[in-house]
NUNU-227430 format. One record per residue (C-alpha): chain; x, y, z; residue number from 1; residue in one letter. Coordinates in Angstrom, 2 decimals, m for minus. Layout:
PT  cadena     east    north       up  num  residuo
PT       A        X        Y        Z  NUM        A
...
//
This chain:
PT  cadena     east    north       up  num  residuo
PT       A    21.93   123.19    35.82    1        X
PT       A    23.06   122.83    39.41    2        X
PT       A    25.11   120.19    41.26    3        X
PT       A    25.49   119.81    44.61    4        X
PT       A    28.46   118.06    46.09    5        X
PT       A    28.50   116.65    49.22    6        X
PT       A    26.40   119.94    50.47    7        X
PT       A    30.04   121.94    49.99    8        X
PT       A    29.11   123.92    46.83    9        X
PT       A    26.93   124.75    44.34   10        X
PT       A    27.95   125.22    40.71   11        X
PT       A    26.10   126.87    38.29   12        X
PT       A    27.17   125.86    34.90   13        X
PT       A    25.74   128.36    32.08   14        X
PT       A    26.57   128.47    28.15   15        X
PT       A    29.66   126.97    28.60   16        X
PT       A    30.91   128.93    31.60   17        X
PT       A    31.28   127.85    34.99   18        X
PT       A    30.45   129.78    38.31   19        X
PT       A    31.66   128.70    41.73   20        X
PT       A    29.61   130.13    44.82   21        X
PT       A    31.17   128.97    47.87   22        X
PT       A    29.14   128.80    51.06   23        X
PT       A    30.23   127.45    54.60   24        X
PT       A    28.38   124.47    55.37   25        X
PT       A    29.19   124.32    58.77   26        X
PT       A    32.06   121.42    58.71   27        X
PT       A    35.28   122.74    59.94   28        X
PT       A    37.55   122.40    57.05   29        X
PT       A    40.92   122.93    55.86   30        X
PT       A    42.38   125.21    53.37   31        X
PT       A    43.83   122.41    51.36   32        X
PT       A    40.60   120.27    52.04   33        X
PT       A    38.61   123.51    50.20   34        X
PT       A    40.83   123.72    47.19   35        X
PT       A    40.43   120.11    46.31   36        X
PT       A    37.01   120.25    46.68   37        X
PT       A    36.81   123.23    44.35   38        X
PT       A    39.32   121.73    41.64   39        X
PT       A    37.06   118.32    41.36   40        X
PT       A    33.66   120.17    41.01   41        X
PT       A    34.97   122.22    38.48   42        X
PT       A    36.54   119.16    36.67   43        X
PT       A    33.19   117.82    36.73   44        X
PT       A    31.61   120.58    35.58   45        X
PT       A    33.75   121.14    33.00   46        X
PT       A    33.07   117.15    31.79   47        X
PT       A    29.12   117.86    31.98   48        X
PT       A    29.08   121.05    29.42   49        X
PT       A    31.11   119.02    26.80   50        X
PT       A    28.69   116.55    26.51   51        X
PT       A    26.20   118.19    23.58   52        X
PT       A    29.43   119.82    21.98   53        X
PT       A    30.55   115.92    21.87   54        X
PT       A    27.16   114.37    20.53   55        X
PT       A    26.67   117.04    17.46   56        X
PT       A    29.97   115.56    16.32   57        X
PT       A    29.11   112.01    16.60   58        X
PT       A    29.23   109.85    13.57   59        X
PT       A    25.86   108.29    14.35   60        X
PT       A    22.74   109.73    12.36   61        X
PT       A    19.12   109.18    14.11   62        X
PT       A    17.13   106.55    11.99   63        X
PT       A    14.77   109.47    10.36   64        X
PT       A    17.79   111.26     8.75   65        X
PT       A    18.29   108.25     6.33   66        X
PT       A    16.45   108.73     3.06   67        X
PT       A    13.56   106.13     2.06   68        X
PT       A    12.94   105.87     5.92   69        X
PT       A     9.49   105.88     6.86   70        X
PT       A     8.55   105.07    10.86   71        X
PT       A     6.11   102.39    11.21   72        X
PT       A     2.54   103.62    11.70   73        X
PT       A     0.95   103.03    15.30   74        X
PT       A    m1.73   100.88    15.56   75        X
PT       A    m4.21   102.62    18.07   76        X
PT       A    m5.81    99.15    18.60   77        X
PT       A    m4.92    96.68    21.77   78        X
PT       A    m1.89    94.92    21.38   79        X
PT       A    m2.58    91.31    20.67   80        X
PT       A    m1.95    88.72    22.74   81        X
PT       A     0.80    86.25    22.31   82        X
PT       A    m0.31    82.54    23.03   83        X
PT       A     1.93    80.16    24.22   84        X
PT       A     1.22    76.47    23.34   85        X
PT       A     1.36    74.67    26.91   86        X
PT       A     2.06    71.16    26.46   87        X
PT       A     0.22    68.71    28.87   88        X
PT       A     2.06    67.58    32.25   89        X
PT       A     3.50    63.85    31.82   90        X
PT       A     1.73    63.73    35.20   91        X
PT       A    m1.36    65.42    34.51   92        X
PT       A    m1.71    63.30    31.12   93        X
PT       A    m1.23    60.20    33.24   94        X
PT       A    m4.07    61.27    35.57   95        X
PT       A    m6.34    61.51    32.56   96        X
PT       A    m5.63    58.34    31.39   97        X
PT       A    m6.15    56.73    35.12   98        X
PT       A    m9.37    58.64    35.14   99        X
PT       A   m10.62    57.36    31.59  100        X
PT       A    m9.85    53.93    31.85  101        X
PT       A   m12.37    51.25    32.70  102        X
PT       A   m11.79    47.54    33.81  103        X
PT       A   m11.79    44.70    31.65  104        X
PT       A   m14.35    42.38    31.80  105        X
PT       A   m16.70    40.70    34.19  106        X
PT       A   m16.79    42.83    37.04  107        X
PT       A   m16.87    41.59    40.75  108        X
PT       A   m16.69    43.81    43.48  109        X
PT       A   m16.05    41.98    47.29  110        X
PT       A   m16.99    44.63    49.90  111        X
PT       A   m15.08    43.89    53.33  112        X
PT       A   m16.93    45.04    57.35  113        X
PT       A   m14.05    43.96    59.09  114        X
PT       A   m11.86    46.05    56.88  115        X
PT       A   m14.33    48.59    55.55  116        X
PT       A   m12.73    48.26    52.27  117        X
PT       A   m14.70    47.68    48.62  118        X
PT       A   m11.88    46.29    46.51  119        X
PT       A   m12.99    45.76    41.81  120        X
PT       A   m12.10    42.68    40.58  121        X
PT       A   m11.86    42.47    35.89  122        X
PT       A   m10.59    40.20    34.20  123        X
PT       A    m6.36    40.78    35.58  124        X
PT       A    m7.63    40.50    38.72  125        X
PT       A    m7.53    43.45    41.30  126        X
PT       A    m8.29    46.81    39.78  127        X
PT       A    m9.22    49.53    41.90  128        X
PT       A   m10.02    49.76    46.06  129        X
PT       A   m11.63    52.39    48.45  130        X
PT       A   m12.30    53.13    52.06  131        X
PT       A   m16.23    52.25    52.90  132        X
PT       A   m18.05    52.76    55.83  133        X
PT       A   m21.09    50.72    55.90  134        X
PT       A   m24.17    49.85    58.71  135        X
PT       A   m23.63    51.17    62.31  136        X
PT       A   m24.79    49.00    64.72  137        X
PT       A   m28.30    48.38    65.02  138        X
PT       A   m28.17    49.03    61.09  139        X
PT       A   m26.04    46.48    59.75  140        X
PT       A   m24.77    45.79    56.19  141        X
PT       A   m26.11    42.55    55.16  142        X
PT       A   m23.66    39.88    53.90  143        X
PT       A   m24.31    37.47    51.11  144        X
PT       A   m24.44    37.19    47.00  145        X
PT       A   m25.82    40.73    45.57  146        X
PT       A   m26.05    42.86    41.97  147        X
PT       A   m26.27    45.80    41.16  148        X
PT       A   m30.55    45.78    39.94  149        X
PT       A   m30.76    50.36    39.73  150        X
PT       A   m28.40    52.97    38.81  151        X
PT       A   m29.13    56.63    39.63  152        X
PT       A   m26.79    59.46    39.91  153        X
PT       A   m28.58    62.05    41.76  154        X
PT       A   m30.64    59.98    44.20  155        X
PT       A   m32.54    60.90    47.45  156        X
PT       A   m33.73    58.19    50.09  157        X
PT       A   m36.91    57.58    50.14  158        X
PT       A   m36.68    55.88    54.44  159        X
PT       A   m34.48    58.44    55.81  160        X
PT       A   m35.94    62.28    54.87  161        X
PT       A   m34.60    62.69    51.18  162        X
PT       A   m30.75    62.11    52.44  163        X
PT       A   m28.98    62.96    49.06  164        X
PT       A   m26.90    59.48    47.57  165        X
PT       A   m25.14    60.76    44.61  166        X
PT       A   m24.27    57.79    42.56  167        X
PT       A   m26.29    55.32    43.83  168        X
PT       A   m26.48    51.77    43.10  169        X
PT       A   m29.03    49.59    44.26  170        X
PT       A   m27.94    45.97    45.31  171        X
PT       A   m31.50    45.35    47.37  172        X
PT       A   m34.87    46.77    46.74  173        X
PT       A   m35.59    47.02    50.74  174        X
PT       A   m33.00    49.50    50.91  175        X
PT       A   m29.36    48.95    50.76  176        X
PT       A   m26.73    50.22    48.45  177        X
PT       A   m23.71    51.84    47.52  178        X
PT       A   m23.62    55.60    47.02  179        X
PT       A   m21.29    58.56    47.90  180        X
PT       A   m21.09    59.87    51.43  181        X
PT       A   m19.05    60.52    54.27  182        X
PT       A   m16.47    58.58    55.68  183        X
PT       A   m15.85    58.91    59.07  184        X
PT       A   m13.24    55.84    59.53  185        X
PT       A   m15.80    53.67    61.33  186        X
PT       A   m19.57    51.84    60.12  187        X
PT       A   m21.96    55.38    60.65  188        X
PT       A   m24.33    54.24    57.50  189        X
PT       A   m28.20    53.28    58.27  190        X
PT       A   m27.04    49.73    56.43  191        X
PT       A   m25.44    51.36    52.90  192        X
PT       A   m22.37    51.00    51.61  193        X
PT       A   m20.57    54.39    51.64  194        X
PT       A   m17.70    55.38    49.12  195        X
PT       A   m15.56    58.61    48.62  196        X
PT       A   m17.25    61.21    46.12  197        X
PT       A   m14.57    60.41    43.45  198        X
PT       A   m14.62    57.26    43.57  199        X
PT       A   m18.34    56.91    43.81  200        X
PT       A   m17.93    58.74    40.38  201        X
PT       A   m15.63    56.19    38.89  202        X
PT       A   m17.34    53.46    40.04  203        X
PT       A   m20.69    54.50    38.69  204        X
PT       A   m19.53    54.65    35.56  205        X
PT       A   m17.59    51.57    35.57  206        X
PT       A   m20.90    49.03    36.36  207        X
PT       A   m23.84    48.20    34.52  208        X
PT       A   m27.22    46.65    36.00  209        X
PT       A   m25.74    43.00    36.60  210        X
PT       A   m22.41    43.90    38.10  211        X
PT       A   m22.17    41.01    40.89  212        X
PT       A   m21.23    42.54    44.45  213        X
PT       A   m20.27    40.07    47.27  214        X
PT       A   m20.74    41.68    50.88  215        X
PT       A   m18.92    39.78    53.48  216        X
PT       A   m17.11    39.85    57.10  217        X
PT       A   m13.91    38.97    55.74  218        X
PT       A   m11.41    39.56    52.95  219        X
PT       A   m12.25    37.58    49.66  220        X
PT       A   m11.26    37.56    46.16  221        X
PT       A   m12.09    35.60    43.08  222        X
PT       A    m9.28    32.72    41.63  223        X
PT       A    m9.02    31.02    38.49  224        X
PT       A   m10.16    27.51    39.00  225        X
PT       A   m11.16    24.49    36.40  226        X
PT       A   m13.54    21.81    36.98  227        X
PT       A   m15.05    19.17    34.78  228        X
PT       A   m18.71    20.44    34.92  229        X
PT       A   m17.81    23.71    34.22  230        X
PT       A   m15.45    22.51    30.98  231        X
PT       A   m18.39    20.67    30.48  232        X
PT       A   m21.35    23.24    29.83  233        X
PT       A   m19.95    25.69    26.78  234        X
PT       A   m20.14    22.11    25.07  235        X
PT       A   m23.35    20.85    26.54  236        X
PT       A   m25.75    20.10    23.36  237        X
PT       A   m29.91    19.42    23.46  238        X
PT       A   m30.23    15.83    23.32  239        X
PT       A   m32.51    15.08    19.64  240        X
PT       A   m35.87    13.51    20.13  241        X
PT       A   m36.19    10.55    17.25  242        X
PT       A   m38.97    11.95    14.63  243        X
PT       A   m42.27    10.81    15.58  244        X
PT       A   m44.01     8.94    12.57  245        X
PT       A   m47.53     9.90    11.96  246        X
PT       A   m49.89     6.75    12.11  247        X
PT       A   m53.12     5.55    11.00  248        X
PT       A   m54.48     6.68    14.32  249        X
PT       A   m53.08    10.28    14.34  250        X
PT       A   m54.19    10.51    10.89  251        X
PT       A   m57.74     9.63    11.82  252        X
PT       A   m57.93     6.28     9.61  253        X
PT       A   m58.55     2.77     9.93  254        X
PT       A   m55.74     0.47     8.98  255        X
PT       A   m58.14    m0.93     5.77  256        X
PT       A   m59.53     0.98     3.39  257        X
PT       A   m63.14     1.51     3.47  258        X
PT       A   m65.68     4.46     5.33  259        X
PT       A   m63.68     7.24     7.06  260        X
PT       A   m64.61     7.89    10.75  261        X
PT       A   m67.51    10.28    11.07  262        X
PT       A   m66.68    13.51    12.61  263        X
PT       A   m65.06    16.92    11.31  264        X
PT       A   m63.00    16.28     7.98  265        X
PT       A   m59.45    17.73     8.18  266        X
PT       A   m57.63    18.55     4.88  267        X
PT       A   m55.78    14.43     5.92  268        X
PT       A   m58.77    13.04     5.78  269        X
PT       A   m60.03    14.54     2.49  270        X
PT       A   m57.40    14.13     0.84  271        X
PT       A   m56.97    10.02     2.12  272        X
PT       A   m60.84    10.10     0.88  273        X
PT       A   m59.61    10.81    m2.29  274        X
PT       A   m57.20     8.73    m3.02  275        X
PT       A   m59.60     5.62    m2.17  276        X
PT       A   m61.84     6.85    m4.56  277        X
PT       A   m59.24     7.48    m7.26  278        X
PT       A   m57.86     3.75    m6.10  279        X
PT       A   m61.52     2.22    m6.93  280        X
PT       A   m62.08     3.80   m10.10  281        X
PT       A   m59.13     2.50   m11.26  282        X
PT       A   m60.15    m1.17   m10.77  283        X
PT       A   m63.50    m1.03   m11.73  284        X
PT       A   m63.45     0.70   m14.83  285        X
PT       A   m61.04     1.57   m17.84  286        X
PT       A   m62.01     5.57   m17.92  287        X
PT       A   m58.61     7.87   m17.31  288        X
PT       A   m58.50     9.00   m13.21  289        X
PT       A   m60.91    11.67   m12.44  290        X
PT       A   m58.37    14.75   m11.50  291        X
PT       A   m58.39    15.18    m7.46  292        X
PT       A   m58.64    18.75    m6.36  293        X
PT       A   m57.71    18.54    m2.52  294        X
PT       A   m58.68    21.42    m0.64  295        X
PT       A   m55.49    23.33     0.76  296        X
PT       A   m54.67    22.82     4.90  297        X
PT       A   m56.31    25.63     7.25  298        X
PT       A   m53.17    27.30     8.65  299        X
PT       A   m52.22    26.10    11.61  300        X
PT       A   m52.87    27.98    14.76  301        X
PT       A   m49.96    30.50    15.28  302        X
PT       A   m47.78    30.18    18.84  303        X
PT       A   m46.48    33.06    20.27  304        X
PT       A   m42.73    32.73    20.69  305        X
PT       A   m41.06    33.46    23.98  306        X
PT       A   m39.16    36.72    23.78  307        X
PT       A   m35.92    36.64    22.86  308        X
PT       A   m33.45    37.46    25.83  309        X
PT       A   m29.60    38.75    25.47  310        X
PT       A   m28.09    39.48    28.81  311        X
PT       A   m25.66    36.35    30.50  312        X
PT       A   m27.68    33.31    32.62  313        X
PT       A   m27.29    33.30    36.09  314        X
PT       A   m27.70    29.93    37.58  315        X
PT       A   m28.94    29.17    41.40  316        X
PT       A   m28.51    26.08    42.84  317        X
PT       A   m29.87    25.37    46.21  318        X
PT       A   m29.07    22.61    48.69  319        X
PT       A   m32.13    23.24    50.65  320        X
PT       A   m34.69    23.64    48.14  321        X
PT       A   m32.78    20.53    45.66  322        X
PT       A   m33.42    22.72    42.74  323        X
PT       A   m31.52    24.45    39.85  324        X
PT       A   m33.28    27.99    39.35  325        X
PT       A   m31.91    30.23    36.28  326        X
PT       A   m32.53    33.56    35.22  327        X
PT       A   m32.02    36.16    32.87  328        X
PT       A   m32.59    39.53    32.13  329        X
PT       A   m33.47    39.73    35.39  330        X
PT       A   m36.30    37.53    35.00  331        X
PT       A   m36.99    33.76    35.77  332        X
PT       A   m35.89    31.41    32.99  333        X
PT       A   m36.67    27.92    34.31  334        X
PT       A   m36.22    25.80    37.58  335        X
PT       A   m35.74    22.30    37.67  336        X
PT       A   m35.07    19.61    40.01  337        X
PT       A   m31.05    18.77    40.62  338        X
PT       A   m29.44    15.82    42.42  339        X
PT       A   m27.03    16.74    44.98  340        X
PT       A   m25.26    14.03    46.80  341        X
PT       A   m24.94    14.09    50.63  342        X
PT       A   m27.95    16.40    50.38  343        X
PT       A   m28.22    16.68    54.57  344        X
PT       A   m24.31    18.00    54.81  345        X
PT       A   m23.71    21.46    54.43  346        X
PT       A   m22.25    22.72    50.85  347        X
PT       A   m21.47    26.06    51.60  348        X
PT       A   m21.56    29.40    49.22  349        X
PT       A   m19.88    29.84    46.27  350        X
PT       A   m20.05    32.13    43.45  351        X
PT       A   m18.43    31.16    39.77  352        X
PT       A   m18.32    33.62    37.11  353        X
PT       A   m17.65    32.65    33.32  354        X
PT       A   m15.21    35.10    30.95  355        X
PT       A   m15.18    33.85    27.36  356        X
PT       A   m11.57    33.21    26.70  357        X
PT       A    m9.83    35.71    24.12  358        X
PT       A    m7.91    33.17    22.01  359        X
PT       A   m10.57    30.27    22.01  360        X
PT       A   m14.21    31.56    21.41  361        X
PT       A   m15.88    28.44    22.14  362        X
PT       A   m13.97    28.46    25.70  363        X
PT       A   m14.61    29.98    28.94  364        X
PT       A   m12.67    30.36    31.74  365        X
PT       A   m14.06    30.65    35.50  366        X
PT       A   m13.38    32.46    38.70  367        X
PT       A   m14.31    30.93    41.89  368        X
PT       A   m15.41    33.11    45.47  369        X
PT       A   m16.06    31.01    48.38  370        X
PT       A   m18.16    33.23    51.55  371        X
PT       A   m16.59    31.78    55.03  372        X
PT       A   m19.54    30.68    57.11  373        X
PT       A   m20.83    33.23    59.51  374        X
PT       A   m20.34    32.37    62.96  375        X
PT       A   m23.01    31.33    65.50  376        X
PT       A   m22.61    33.35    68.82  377        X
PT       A   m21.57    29.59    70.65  378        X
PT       A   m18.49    29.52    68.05  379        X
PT       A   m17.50    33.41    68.27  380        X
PT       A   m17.81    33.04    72.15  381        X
PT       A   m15.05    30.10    71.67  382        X
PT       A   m13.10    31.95    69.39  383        X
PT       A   m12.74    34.86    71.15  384        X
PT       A   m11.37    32.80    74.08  385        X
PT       A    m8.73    31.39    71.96  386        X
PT       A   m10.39    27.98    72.29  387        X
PT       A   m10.98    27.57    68.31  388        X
PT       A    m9.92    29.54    64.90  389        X
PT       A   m12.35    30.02    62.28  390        X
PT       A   m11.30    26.87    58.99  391        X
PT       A    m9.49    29.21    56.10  392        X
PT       A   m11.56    29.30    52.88  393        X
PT       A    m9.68    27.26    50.27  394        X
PT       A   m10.62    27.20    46.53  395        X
PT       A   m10.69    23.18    47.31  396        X
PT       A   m13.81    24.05    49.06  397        X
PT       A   m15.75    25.23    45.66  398        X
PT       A   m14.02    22.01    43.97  399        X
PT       A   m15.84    20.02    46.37  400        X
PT       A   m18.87    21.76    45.75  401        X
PT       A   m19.22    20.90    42.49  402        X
PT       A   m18.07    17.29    42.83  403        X
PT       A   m21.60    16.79    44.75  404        X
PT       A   m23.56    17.98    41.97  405        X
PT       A   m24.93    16.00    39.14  406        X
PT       A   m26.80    18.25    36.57  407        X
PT       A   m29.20    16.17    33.43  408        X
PT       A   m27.20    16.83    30.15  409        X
PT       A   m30.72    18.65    28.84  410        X
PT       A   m30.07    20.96    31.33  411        X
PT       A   m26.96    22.03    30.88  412        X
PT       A   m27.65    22.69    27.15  413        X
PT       A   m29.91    24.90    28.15  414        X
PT       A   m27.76    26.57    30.32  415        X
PT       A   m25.04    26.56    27.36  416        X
PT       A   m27.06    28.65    25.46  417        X
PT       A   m27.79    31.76    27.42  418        X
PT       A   m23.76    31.31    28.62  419        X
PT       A   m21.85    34.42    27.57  420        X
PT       A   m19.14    36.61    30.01  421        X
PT       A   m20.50    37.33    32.73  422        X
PT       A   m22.58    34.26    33.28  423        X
PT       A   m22.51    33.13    36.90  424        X
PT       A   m23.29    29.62    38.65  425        X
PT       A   m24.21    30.02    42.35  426        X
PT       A   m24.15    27.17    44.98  427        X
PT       A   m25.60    27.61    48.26  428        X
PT       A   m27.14    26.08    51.16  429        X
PT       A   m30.07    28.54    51.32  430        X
PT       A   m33.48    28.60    49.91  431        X
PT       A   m34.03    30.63    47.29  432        X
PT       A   m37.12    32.10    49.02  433        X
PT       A   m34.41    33.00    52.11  434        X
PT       A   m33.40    35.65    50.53  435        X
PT       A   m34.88    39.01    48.33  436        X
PT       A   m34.85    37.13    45.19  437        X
PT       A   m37.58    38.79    43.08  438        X
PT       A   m39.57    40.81    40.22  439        X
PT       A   m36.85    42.92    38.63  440        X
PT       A   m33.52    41.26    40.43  441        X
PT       A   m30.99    38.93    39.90  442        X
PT       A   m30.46    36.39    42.74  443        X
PT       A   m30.06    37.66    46.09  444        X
PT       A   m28.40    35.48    48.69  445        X
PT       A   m28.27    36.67    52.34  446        X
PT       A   m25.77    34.77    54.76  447        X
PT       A   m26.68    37.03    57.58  448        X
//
């Protein structure tokens, strides 16, 4: 073994003995300086060839000089894997639960142009919002009373060349609807409502065909509100016709006894035939009654019964046409004429929605949205000069609504008995034929 110190010497240590060879290294150095060098590399040395003498006298045995040792046996195979358990985030388990969770409710969803917002309305009242961007000009977003009438998640457009609209739902069938797409901070759409791809996701999973989706220029949102008519209907019972007696005449007999009408004999008038006879022979002689045998009825003709229908009513009432229209399942139910007083002054739109109340079963509480009226371009022209302000929307304005209405008690049983959460009652100046009200859709209301 050979050291080298400092480049000064090499010492060859050798079975115990150690040999010095001295070479200049080129460094000028002393006498003195040389000697100490020498003494500490053999000190050194010395230290380094004790070592093995020291460890064959060392207490310590290696583990395979005990007895009854045996080394373990290799396994030749991979070393398995140790799995940790990884315990979920608080954060990331509170994402999941935000992600999972639907509203509660009847759902209304208020979609704002100024604002290009879309803000979810359930039952505790704001639930979720997004960024939109909606019709560009030339292309713009209709306002007025919608629903959501077809769901599809992987939609193309049938106007504009296949355009992929992932998560689409319809709320018109001439075109118009939300879907995912991009959001450039401004209206770019060809009249849809666009929504970021995640939320597009949520949302679509959220709705059902029905979900009610109010479009307008402004900011609204639904409040609680209570009114008389609406208390009223959830109690609103059919009004029972008095039995009608059959008569002589809708029997087919004479008031007397004597010859039966000529004509076709129905299973009444055999069996009144009978009883005259039965009624004579009695009289005139002593004999016991002949026994009748009456011939049983013909079964009566059967009627086909309307199909049963589940989904909540949706009522329409419009000022212009003076009629109440209702329908369900996104078919017509009935219309019927309604008395609305002041008929000739505006009413304005309002949408009520019904939520069966979760401590009284036979109880409903309402929401109320009032649409501001759109602006004619004489009135924006003024407002723009600071000459007027456009009248806030108060929930006294759906109050009033309501207080011109006077609705036939028959009526509103009917309407009682398709009520269920998620009913809505609609008042409105326009004609139902105004708008895209159709086969397949709930009631569609355009203001603009």
């Amino acid at each position: 073994m050979c050291i080298q110190l400092r480049c000064v010497k090499e010492i060859e240590v050798s079975s115990g003995c150690v040999q010095a060879d001295c070479r200049p290294t080129g460094l000028a150095l002393s006498k003195q300086s040389r000697l100490g060098h020498f003494t500490a590399a053999v000190l050194t040395a010395a230290t380094l060839a004790s070592v093995p003498a020291a460890a064959e006298t060392s207490p310590w045995q290696p583990f395979d000089a005990y007895p009854g040792f045996a080394p373990p046996a290799l396994n030749s195979g991979p070393r398995p894997i140790a799995r940790r358990h990884r315990s979920t985030p608080p954060h990331a388990a509170k994402r999941k639960a935000v992600a999972t969770a639907k509203p509660n409710g009847p759902l209304i969803i208020a979609v704002s142009l100024q604002h290009q917002s879309l803000k979810v309305f359930d039952a505790g009242g704001l639930y979720a919002e997004a960024p939109v961007s909606t019709g560009m000009r030339g292309h713009t977003t209709p306002t007025g009373v919608f629903s959501v009438i077809q769901k599809n998640k992987w939609h193309r457009s049938n106007i504009y060349s296949g355009a992929p609209m992932p998560y689409m739902q319809r709320i018109t069938w001439s075109g118009i609807a939300l879907h995912a797409g991009a959001l450039p901070g401004y209206p770019a759409s060809h009249g849809c409502i666009r929504l970021p791809n995640a939320f597009a996701a949520r949302l679509w999973d959220w709705t059902r065909r029905g979900a009610r989706v109010v479009v307008s220029h402004g900011e609204v949102a639904p409040q609680a509100i209570a009114h008389p008519l609406l208390d009223a209907l959830p109690a609103a019972v059919p009004v029972a016709a008095a039995p009608e007696t059959p008569g002589p005449d809708s029997l087919g007999l004479r008031p007397t006894l004597g010859a039966l009408p000529a004509g076709p004999r129905t299973a009444d008038a055999t069996d009144a035939m009978a009883r005259q006879a039965a009624q004579q022979a009695v009289v005139t002689s002593d004999a016991p009654p002949p026994t009748l045998t009456v011939p049983d009825a013909a079964p009566a003709e059967a009627v086909a019964a309307p199909p049963k229908r589940y989904g909540p009513i949706s009522v329409f009432i419009s000022r212009a046409d003076g009629r109440l229209y209702a329908r369900q399942d996104f078919e017509p139910l009935f219309d019927v004429p309604v008395a609305i007083a002041e008929r000739e002054r505006p009413i304005g739109t309002h949408v009520f929605t019904a939520r069966r109340d979760s401590t009284d079963k036979d109880r409903f509480v309402w929401t109320a949205i009032t649409l501001p009226e759109q602006a004619t371009a004489q009135s924006r022209t003024k407002a723009h000069a600071g000459d007027t302000k456009p009248a806030p929307v108060t929930l006294a304005d759906a109050a009033a609504a309501l207080d011109r209405l006077d609705l036939p008690q028959d009526v509103m049983a009917r309407i009682a008995t398709g009520l269920a959460t998620g009913s809505s009652l609609i008042v409105a100046d326009q004609s139902l034929k105004s708008g895209e009200t159709g086969q397949g859709t709930e009631f569609v209301l355009l203001t603009r």
